[in-house]
Structures are given as C-alpha cells and as structure tokens.
C-alpha positions in Angstrom: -15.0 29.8 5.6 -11.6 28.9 7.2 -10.3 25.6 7.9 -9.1 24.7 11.3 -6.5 21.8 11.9 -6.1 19.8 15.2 -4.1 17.0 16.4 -5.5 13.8 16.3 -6.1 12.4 19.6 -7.6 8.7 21.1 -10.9 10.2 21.5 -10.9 11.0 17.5 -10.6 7.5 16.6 -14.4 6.3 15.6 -14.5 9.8 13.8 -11.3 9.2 12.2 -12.2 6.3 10.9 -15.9 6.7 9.7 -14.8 9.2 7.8 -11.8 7.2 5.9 -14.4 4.5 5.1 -16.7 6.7 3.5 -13.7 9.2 1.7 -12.6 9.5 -2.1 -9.3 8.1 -1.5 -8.8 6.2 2.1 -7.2 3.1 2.6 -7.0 0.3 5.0 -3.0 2.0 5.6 -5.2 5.2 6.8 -7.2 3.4 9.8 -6.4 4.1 13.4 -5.8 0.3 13.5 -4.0 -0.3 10.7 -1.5 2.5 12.2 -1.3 1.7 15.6 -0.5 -2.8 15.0 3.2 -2.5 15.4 3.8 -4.1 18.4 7.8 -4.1 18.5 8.3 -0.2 16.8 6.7 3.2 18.3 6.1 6.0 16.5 5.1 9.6 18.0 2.1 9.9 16.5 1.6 13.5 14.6 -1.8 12.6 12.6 -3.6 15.9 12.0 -7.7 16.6 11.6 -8.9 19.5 9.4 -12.3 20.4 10.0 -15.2 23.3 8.3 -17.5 24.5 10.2 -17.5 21.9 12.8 -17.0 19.1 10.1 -13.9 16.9 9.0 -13.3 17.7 5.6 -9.9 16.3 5.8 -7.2 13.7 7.5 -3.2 13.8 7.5 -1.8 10.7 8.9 1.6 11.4 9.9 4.0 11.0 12.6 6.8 13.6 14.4 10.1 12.2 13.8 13.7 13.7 14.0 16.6 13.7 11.4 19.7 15.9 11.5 18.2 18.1 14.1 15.0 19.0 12.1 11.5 18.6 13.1 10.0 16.6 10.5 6.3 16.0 9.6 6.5 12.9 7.9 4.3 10.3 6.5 3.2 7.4 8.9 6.2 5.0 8.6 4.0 2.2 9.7 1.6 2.3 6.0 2.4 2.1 3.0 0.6 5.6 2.5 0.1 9.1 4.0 -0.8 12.1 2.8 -4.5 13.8 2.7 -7.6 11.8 3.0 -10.8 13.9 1.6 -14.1 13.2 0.4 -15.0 15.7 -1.9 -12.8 18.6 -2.1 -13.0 22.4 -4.1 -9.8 24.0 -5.3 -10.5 26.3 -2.7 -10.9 24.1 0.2 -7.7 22.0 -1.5 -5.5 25.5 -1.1 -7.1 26.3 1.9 -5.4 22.5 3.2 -1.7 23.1 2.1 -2.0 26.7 3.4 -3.2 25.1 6.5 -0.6 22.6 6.9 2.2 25.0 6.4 0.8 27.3 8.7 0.7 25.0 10.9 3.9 23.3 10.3 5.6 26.3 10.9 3.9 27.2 14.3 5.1 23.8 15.8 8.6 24.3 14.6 8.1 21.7 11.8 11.4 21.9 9.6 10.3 19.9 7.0 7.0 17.9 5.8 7.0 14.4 4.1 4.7 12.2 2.8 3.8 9.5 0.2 0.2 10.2 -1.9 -2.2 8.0 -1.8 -1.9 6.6 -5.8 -4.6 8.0 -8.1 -6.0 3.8 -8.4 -7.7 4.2 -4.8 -9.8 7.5 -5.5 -13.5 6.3 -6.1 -13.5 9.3 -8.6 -10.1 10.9 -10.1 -9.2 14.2 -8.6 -5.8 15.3 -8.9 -6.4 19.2 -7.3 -4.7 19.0 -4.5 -1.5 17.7 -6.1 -1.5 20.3 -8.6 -2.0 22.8 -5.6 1.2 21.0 -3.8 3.2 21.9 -7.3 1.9 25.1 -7.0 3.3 25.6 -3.4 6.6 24.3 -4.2 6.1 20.6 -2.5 8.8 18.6 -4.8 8.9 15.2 -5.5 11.5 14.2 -3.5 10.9 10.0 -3.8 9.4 8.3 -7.1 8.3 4.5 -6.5 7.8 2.7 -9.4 5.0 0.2 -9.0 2.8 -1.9 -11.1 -0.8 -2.9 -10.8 -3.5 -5.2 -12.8 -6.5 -3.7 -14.3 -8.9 -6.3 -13.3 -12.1 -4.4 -14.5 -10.4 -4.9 -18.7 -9.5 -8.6 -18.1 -11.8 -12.1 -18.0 -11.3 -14.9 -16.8 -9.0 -16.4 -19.5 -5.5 -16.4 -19.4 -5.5 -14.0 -23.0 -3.9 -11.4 -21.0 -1.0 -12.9 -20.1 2.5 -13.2 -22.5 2.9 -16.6 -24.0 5.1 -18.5 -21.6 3.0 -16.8 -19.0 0.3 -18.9 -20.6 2.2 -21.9 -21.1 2.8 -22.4 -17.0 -0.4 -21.5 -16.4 -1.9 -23.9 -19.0 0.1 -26.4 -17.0 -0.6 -25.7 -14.0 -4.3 -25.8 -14.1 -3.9 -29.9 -15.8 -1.6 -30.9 -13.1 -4.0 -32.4 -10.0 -0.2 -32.2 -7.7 -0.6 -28.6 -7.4 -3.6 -26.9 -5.3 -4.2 -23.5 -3.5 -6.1 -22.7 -0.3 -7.0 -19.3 1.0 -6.4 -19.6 4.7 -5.1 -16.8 6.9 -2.2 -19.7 8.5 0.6 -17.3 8.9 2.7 -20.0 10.6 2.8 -22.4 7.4 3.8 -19.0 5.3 5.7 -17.1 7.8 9.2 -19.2 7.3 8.7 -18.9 3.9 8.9 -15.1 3.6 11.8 -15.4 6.0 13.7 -18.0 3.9 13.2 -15.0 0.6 14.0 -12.4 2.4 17.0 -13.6 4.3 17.7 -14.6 0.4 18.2 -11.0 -0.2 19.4 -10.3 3.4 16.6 -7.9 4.3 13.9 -8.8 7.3 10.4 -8.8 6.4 8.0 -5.9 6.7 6.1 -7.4 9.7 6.9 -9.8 12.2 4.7 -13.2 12.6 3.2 -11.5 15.5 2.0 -8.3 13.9 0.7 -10.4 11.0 -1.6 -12.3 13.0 -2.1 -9.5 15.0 -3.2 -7.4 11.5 -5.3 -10.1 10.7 -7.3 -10.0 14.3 -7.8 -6.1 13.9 -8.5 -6.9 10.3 -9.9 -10.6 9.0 -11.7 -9.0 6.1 -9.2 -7.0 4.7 -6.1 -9.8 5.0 -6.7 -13.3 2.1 -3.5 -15.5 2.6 -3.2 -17.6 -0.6 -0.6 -20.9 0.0 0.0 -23.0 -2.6 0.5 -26.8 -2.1 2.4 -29.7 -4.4 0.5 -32.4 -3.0 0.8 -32.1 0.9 4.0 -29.6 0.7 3.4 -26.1 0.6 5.5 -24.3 -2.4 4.4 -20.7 -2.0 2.2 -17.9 -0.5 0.5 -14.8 -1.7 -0.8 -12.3 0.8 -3.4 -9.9 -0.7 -4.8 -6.8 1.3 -8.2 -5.5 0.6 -7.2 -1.6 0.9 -10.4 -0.2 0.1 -13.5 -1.1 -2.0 -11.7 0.0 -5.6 -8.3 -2.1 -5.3 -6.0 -4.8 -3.5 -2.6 -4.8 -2.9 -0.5 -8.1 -3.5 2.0 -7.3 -0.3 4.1 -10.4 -0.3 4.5 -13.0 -3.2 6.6 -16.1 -1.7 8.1 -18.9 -3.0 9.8 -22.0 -1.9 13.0 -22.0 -4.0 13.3 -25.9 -4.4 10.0 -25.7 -6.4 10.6 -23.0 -9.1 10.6 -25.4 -11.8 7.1 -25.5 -10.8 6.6 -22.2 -11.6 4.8 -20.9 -8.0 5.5 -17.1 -8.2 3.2 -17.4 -11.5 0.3 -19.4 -10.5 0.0 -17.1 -7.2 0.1 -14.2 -9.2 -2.7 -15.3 -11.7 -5.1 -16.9 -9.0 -4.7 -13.8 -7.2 -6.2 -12.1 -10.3 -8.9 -14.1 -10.3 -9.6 -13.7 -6.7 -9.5 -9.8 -7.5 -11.8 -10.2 -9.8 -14.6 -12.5 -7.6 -13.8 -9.8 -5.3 -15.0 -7.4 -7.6 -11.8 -4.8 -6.8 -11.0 -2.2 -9.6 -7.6 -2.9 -9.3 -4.9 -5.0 -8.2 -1.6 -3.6 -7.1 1.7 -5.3 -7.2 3.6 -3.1 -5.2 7.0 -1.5 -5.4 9.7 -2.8 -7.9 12.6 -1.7 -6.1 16.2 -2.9 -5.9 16.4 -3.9 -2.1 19.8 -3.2 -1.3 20.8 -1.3 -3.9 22.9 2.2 -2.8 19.8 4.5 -4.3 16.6 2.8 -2.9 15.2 4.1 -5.6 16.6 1.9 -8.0 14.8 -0.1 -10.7 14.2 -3.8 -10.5 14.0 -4.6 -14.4 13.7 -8.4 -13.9 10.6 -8.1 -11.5 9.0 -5.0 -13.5 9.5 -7.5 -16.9 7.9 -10.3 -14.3 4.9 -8.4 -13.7 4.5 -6.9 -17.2 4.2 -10.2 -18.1 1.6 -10.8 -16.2 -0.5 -8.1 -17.7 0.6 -5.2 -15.1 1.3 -1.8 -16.4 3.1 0.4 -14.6 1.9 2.6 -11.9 4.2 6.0 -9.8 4.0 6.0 -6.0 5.1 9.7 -5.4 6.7 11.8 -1.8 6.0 14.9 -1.5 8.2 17.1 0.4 8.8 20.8 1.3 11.8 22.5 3.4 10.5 25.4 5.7 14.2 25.9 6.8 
C-alpha cells in the first residue's frame, strides 16, 4: 500500500499532535506548540504528514528555508529536533518514507534536505530502521553533536555515582542550612542570570524572557525551573524540560559567578537528578557540549564534557542528516 505525503496545515494541528503524544519517538520539540512560541523569529513552516490508507503513520517537522540559492528542507530551527516521528514502523513502510520524501523533495524543487534525529534515548522501544534506510539512500551525516545524558533508571538516590570531589561538594552542600532550592517557574528571578553567562561568552540566550514564559503558558507541565538560593540570594538556576514520558532535557544550567566557591553548577545538576528520578524519566539529557564560538561549531568542549562525566553522564551523539538532490 503506498504512502501519500501532505503539507501540514492549521487544520492538522489536534491530529498532529495526538499522534506525537502517542508515537515511539515524539518529543515536546515535535508539538505544534512547541514549534510555533517564537514570538520575535518566523519560520515558513514546511512540516510534512505521511499517511496509509487514510492514517498517519508518520510526521516531518521541518521548515522551507533558503541558502546560496537552494531550496532547502531543513529541520525546524525552532526545536532542538526534527526528523521522522513514527509509531511503529516496518522496513518497508521505513523505505517507503525516504522514497517518499525524496520524491517529494524533488517535485517542489527542494535542493537539499536537512535535519537533526530524534536521539535513540526518546524511542519508547529502540528502532534504528529508518536510519539504516537513510545510510542506505545516501543521507550523510553532515553535523555530529556530542551530548551527554544521565541514566537515571541505574542510579539511587545516593551520591555513589558521582566522582569523589563531586561527592565532597555535594556532601557539603546537603549540611549547609545557607543553601536551599525551590522549583518555581519565576523566569524573572533566573532570566538575568542566563543573560549575565551568556553575555560571559558573548552569545544571547536561546529564548527571550518573553518566549520563556510564553513556553511555560503553552506548556506548565513540561517546563520545572529549579533556582537555588544562599540564604535570601539566588546563586543559580536549572531549567529542565519534560520532553516526553522516557527522558528530560537539562536546557540551561546557570550560575551566579560571585558564588562558585559554593559550588552551584553542581548541586543543580545533582538535585536535578533526583528530580528526574521522582519524575520517574528514563533519562536525563545534558544537552550539547559544544565550543560556542569556536570557528567549527562542532568543536568539543573538554572541560564541560569532563564536568558532566563527573557527574555520572556518559556520552550521547545528536546526528544531521543531509542529502544533496543538486
């Protein structure tokens, strides 16, 4: 049986999203919501629909952007992730989909398709077909992210996972009365302190203060702001995404520089463990580790990665996928 593919238009949205909540591998980046916050940036929105007889079997989140004078297909640039979001897919309906997009692709003068894959942590059950299948076509890895997450399943409640002086400010932290956290969604406490680290490495921050409360209207389930106080001052923030029901993502990790003595970066890391774990999440992602302003944006971040490893992380790849038609 064939598989047809569509645009995705307003009318699709409930459908869109019912089925991301209930695929193997959707994320809170694929929601209609999630895709359309930005409130300062527009994107032409390209998102595709591939249905089976009469069903949706798949979705391609994607916008239509231009670069050099070629077409592109390309991975939404407002999430983190693109790519195909299935439910429970054959080799043959997986072949069927890149044969699809291609077709496609080419029949809207598409020069080029790119997107990031959803990483293997977020499937409810592993299946890897259709990125053998985009091998098989000739989609190259054009972009490799390297990433780190926390296998919260493997690790209690103790602090046995983490590497000695890891314990030692941890130990610390949890006798000293001074320092307290509180999980409260008050993006105007943390927002100048994201602004103060990232002006530190003179990059802006992913989202405005705007679109972060504006996330957290669309989404007040999915968004846990951790801040971190020394007595009445606050010293640091974590925000943690719920992404879907097998993993979180630790988006920003803040600190107040006058405080590092204290440690902050640390203790927001490790409660955010534990609040993984009460959230009973498979998984907890650390995100990128990524030289910000180096000439390859590719490049490594050793101290960071060694920052996280401490912390029990192993490392994780966040792979694009792209393939030239012209």
């Amino acid at each position: 049986m064939k598989i047809t593919v569509r645009k995705f238009t307003a009318k699709d949205t409930k459908d869109w999203d019912d089925f991301v909540q209930h695929s193997n591998n959707g994320t809170l980046f694929h929601l209609r919501s999630f895709l359309s916050y930005h409130i300062d940036r527009k994107f032409i929105d390209h998102s595709l629909i591939f249905e089976k007889k009469g069903k949706i079997i798949a979705l391609f989140s994607a916008a239509e952007i231009k670069s050099n004078g070629i077409k592109i297909l390309y991975s939404h640039p407002g999430a983190s992730y693109g790519g195909f979001v299935f439910e429970n897919l054959s080799y043959d309906d997986a072949n069927m989909l890149v044969n699809t997009i291609e077709e496609y692709s080419n029949h809207n003068k598409f020069g080029k398709i790119f997107f990031v894959e959803t990483p293997a942590i977020y499937h409810n059950q592993l299946n890897e077909t259709l990125e053998y299948l985009l091998h098989w076509q000739n989609y190259k890895i054009e972009e490799y992210y390297i990433s780190s997450m926390i296998d919260v399943l493997h690790y209690s409640n103790s602090i046995d996972y983490l590497h000695s002086r890891k314990k030692r400010y941890v130990k610390k932290y949890l006798e000293d009365t001074a320092l307290t956290i509180k999980w409260e969604n008050n993006f105007d406490q943390f927002y100048p302190i994201l602004l103060k680290n990232k002006k530190k490495h003179n990059v802006l921050p992913t989202h405005s203060l705007e679109e972060l409360k504006r996330l957290n209207d669309l989404h007040p389930q999915s968004l846990h702001l951790l801040l971190l106080f020394n007595k009445d001052i606050i010293i640091g923030g974590t925000l943690n995404f719920i992404v879907n029901a097998n993993c979180g993502m630790i988006f920003y990790n803040m600190i107040n520089y006058d405080y590092i003595n204290l440690q902050p970066a640390t203790i927001q890391i490790f409660e955010s463990i534990n609040w993984a774990k009460e959230q009973n999440l498979n998984y907890l992602d650390l995100g990128v580790s990524q030289q910000p302003k180096a000439e390859n944006p590719l490049t490594p971040h050793p101290s960071l990665i060694k920052f996280k490893e401490q912390m029990g992380a192993k490392i994780i790849i966040r792979k694009a996928f792209q393939k030239i038609f012209i």
